[in-house]
Wavefront OBJ file of the C-alpha trace (Angstrom):
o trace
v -39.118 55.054 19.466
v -40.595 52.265 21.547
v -39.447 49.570 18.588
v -35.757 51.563 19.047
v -35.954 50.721 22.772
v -37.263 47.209 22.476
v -34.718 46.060 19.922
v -31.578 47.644 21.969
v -33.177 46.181 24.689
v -33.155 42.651 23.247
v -29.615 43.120 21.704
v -28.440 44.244 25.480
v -29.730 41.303 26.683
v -28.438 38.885 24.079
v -24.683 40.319 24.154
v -25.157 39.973 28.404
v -26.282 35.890 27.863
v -23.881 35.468 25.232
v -20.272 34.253 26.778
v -17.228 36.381 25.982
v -15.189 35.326 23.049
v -11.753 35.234 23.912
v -10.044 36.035 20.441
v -6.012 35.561 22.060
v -7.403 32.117 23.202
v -8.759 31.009 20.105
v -5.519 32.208 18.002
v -3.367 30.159 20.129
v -6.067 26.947 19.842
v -5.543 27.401 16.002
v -1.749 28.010 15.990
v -1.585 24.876 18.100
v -3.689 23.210 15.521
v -1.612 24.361 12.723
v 1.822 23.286 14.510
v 0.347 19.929 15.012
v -0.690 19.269 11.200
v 2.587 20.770 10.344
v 4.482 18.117 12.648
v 1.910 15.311 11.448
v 2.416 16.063 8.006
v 6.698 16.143 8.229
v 6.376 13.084 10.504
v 4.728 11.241 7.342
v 6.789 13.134 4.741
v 10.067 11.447 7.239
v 8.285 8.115 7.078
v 7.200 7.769 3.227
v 10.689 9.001 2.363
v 12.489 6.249 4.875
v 9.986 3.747 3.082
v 10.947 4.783 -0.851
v 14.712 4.533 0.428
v 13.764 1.123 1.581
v 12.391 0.159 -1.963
v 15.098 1.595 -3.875
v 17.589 -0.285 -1.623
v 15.323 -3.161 -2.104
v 15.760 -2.629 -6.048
v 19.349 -2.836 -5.646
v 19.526 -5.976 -3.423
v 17.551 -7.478 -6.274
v 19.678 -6.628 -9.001
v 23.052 -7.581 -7.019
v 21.167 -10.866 -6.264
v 19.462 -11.727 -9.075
v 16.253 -11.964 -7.336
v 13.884 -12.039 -9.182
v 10.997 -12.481 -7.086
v 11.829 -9.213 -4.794
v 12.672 -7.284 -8.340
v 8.993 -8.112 -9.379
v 7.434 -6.929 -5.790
v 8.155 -3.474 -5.990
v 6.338 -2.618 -9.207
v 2.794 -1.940 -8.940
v 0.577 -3.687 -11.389
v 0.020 -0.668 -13.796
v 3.478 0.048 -14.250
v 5.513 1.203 -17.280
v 9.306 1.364 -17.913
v 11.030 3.401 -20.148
v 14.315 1.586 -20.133
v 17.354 1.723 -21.517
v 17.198 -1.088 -23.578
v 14.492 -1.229 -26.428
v 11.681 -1.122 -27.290
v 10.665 2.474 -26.470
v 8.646 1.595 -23.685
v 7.392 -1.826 -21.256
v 3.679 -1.859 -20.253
v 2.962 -4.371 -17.526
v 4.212 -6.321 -14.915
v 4.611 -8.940 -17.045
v 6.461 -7.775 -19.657
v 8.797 -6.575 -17.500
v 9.874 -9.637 -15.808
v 10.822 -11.212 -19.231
v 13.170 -8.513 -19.360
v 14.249 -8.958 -15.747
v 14.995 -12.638 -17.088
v 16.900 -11.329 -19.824
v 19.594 -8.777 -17.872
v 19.971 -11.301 -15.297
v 20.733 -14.018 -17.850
v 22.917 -11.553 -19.663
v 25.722 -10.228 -16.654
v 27.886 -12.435 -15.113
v 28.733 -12.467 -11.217
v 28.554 -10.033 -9.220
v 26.729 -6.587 -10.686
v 27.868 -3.604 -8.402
v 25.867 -0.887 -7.835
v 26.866 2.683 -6.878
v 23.965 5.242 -6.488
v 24.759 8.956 -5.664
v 22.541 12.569 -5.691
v 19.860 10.722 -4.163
v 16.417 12.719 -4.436
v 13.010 12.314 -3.081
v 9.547 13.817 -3.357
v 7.001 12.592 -1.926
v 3.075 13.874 -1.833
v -0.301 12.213 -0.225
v -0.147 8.932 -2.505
v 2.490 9.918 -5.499
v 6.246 10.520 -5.294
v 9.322 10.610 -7.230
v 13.147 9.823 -7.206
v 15.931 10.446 -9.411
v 19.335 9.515 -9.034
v 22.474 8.349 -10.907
v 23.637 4.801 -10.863
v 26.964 2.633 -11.378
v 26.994 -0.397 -12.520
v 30.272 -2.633 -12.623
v 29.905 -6.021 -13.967
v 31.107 -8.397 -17.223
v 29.306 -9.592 -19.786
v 29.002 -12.880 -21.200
v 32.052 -12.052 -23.933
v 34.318 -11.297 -20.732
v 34.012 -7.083 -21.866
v 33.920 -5.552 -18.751
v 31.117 -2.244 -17.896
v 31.651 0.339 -15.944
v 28.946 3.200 -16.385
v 26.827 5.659 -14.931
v 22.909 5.580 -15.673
v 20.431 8.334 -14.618
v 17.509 6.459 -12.740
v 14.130 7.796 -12.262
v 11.834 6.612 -10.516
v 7.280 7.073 -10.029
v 6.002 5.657 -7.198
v 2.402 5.392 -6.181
v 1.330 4.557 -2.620
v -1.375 1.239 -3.433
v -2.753 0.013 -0.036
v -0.237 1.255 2.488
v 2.813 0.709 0.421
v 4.970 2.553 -2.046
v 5.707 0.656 -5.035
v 7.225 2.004 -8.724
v 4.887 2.931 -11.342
v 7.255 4.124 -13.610
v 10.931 3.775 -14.245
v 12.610 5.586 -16.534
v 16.577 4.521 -17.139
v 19.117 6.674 -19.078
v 22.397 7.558 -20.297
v 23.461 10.502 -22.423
v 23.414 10.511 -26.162
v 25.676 12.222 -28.451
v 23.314 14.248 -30.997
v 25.780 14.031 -33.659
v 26.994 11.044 -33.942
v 23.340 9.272 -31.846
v 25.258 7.075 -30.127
v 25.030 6.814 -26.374
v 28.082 8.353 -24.338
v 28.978 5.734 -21.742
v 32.194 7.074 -20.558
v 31.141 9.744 -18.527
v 31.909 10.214 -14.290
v 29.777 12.327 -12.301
l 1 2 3 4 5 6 7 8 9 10 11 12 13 14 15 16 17 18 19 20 21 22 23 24 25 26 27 28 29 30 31 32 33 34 35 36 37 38 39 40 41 42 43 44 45 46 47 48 49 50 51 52 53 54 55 56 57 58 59 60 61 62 63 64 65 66 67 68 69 70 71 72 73 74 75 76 77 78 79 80 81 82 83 84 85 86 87 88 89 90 91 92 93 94 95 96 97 98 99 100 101 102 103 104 105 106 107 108 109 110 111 112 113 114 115 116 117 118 119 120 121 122 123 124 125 126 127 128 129 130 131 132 133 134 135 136 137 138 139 140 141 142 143 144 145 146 147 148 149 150 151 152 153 154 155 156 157 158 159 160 161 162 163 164 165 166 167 168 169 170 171 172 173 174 175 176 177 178 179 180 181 182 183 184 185 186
């Protein structure tokens, strides 16, 4: 009985030196906390998203310019394109510039651009894009294009900046005849 006494005694006195928890007050600490990662979080969702427009504009500029300097600075070095002109795929920075080269060599003055249906994702250091593209422009034969490309792009966020990883360029095929359907309008 006296080891009953002594150990309510001790738990008496613990819960009396003890301070009071105040359960409403740490609820509201933690709801504050959770508002403030929440905010943090769509702040740099807001901010990525602004930046990835910024790139794909930048893409654009490039293309409309022929500049092929700013073309090559938004691909990051491990990147692979799966474009719509052969071969099946492009591995490397390098390789990709020759074909850079190539398309700018090939239009004539000026390549328009119309992008529509936008999309962005964007996580901690990966995101993605799609959206479909018009290009207006002659070739060297004086045969005039006017089409509408899906383009897709993976970007990867290497030292503070969002650059593409992967592109992926498109256009319907017909499965019967496996010839590409160019004539298509959103």
């Amino acid at each position: 009985m006296n080891k009953r006494k002594t150990i309510l005694g001790l738990m008496l006195l613990c819960s009396a030196t003890l301070p009071k928890v105040n359960y409403a007050q740490i609820a509201q600490t933690v709801n504050k906390s959770k508002k403030e990662t929440i905010m943090t979080i769509e702040k740099n969702k807001a901010s990525d998203e602004a930046q990835i427009r910024g790139q794909i504009d930048n893409f654009v500029k490039a293309f409309r310019t022929r500049d092929l300097n700013l073309m090559m600075s938004l691909y990051a070095p491990e990147f692979v394109a799966f474009d719509i002109v052969p071969p099946l795929q492009q591995v490397g920075t390098d390789t990709y510039r020759n074909v850079w080269e190539q398309v700018f060599a090939f239009f004539q003055h000026p390549i328009d651009f119309e992008t529509r249906d936008l999309s962005i994702v964007t996580g901690a250091d990966v995101a993605f894009s799609h959206q479909l593209l018009r290009m207006q422009t002659t070739m060297p034969n004086g045969q005039k294009v006017d089409r509408w490309e899906r383009l897709t792009f993976g970007f990867r966020k290497i030292d503070g900046v969002w650059l593409i990883a992967h592109e992926h360029v498109s256009v319907p095929a017909d499965l019967f005849s496996g010839r590409a359907v160019l004539d298509l309008q959103p």
